[in-house]
N, C-alpha and C positions, 0 to 999 in steps of 0.2 A: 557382469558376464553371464550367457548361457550357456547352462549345461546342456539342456535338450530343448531346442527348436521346432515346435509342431508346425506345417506350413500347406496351411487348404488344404488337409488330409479328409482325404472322404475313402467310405471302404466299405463293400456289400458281403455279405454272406448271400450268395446265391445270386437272384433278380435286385431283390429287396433294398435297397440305400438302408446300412446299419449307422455309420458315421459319413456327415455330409458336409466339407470346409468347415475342419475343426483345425483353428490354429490354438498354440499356447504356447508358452516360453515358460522354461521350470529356469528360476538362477542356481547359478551355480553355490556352492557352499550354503545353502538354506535348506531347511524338512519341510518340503510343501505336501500336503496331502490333497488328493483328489477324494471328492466323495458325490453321492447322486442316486436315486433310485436303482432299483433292482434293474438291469438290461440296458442300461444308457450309454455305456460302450464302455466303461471304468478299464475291463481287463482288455478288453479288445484292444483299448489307445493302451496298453503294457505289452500289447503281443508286439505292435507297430513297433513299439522300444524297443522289443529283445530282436526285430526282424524276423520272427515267426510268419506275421502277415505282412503281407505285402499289399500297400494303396495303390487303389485305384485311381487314385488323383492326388498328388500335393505328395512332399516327403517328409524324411524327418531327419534331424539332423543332429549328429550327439555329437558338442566339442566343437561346431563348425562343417561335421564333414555329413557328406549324404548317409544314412545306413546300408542303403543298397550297394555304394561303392565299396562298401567293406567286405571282406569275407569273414565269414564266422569267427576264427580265433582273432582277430585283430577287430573284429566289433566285441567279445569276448572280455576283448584287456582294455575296453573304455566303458563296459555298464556291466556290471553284474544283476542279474534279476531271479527274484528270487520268486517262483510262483506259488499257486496254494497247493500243498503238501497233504491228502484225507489220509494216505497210509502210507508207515517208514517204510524203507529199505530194510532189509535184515541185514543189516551192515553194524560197524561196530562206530564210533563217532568220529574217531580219527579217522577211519577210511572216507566218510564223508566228508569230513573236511575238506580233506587231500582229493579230494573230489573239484576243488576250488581250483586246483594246480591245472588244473585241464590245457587252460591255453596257454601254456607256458611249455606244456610238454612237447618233448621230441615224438616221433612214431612208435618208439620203444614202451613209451608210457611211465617209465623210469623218474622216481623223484631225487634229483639231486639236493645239494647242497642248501642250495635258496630255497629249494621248493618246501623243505624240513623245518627251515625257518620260520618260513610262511605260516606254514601252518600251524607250529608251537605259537607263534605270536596271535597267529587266531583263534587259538583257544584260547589263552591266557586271556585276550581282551574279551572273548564271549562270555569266561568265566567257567568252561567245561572242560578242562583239563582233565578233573578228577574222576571227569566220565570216559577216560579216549579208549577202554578198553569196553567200554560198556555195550548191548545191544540197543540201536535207539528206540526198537519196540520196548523196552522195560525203563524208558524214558518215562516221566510226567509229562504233559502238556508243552508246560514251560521251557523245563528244560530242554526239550527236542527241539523247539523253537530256535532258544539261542546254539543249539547246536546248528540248525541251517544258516543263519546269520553268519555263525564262522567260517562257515563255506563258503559263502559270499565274500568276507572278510580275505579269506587265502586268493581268492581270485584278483586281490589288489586294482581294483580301479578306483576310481575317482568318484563313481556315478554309483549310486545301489537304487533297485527299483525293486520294492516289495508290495505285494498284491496278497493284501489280508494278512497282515502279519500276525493280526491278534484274535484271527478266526479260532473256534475251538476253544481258549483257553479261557480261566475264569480269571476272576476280575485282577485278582492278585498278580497272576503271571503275565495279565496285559500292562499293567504296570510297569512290571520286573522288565517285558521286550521293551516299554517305550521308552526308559530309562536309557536300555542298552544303545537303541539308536541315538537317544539325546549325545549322548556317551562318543560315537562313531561319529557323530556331526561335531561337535566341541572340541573333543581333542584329538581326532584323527581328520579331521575337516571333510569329511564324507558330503557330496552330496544327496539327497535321501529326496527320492518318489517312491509316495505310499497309497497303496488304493485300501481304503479303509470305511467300515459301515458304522463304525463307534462313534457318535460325532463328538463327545466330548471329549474322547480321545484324543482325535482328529484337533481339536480347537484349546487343547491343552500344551500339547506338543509341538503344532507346528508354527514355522515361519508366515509361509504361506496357504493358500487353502485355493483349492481349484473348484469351481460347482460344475456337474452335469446335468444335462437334461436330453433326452433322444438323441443322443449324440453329437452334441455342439456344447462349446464350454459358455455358460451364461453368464458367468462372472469369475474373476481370479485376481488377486491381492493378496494383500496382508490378512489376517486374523481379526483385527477391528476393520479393517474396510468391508471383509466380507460380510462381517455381522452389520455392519453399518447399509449394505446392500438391499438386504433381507431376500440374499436368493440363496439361503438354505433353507429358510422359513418356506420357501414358495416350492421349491422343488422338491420340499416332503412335507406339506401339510403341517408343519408345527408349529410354536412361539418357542423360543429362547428366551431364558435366563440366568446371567449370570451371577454365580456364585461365590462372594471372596469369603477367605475364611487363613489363618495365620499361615497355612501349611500351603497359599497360592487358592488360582481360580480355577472352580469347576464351571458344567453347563449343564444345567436341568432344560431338557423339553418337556412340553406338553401339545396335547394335541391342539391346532389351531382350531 
């Protein structure tokens, strides 16, 4: 099954062709990550996802249906997207959370019953509970991290789309978010698209793996197919190699 259907998407900033008949199929219930040089369109095909932007050609389609045919709260309750975050809110974590509730709410803004739910169940699964009174400026890295993820989490869909989820943080706490998605995909069956620069990360983690390059997708599969492709190797100059070792496999580059 697909979750999200990319179809002849082309899309200009300005004159310029930025993305040009970029198709892709993300499945459903798999962590595929996209990854690809600096400018290749990684966030731009995330803004198409969330309908920020709007193509110039071709659509996109989450679940089957157009995005354009959607209106905001009802595209809302089928992806949550999570973008990149440089500075918090001066908010406490539970107000963010409950930030998640958005499309669910009346005009009043009011959190009922569910919505209270929601949101305890999403922190408990993020693991920030013990922060809900907290400021997320006097957060760590990490932890503000999986505090956004819960807010995603409260928004209950089916689809999360996160765009650099392990920007900023050091190595430990990249770990600690990609555990937490492995986490949201396994036992909450989350689908997960992730625009991510880490490639071992990226090749640790996920299902799938998408390549970009000037905004067409060059290749997308599996994890050994992709490596098997060698268009990560080409679309950043490197050699791979794989690493086992008792604790699972890492990926050392080097430059080609």
């Amino acid at each position: 099954m697909i979750a999200v259907d990319i179809q002849n998407v082309s899309f200009s900033y300005g004159k310029a062709p930025f993305i040009e008949g970029l198709s892709a199929e993300f499945s459903a219930g798999a962590i595929t990550s996209i990854v690809g040089p600096n400018g290749c369109g990684k966030s731009t095909l995330v803004k198409l996802i969330d309908g920020m932007c709007r193509p110039d050609a071709g659509r996109v389609l989450i679940e089957g249906k157009p995005t354009l045919a959607m209106r905001g709260k009802e595209r809302a309750r089928k992806v949550a997207v999570l973008s990149q975050v440089s500075r918090p809110p001066a908010m406490t974590v539970e107000s963010l959370v409950a930030c998640g509730r958005y499309p669910y709410q009346s005009h009043e803004g009011r959190l009922g019953k569910e919505d209270r739910e929601q949101v305890e169940a999403a922190m408990r699964m993020a693991g920030v509970e013990r922060f809900r009174d907290c400021d997320l400026r006097r957060l760590s890295g990490g932890e503000r991290q999986r505090a956004f993820i819960a807010m995603t989490l409260a928004q209950d869909t089916a689809i999360i789309v996160l765009d650099e989820p392990t920007t900023y943080l050091d190595i430990g706490a990249c770990h600690e978010t990609m555990q937490l998605v492995c986490r949201l995909n396994e036992e909450m069956g989350k689908t997960v698209i992730m625009v991510i620069h880490d490639l071992d990360l990226a090749l640790r983690y996920s299902d799938e793996v998408m390549v970009m390059e000037r905004g067409v997708s060059t290749y997308a599969g599996s994890v050994d197919e992709v490596l098997r492709s060698g268009a990560i190797e080409r679309a950043f100059g490197v050699s791979i190699c794989a690493v086992d070792a008792d604790e699972g496999r890492s990926y050392s580059l080097f430059p080609a």
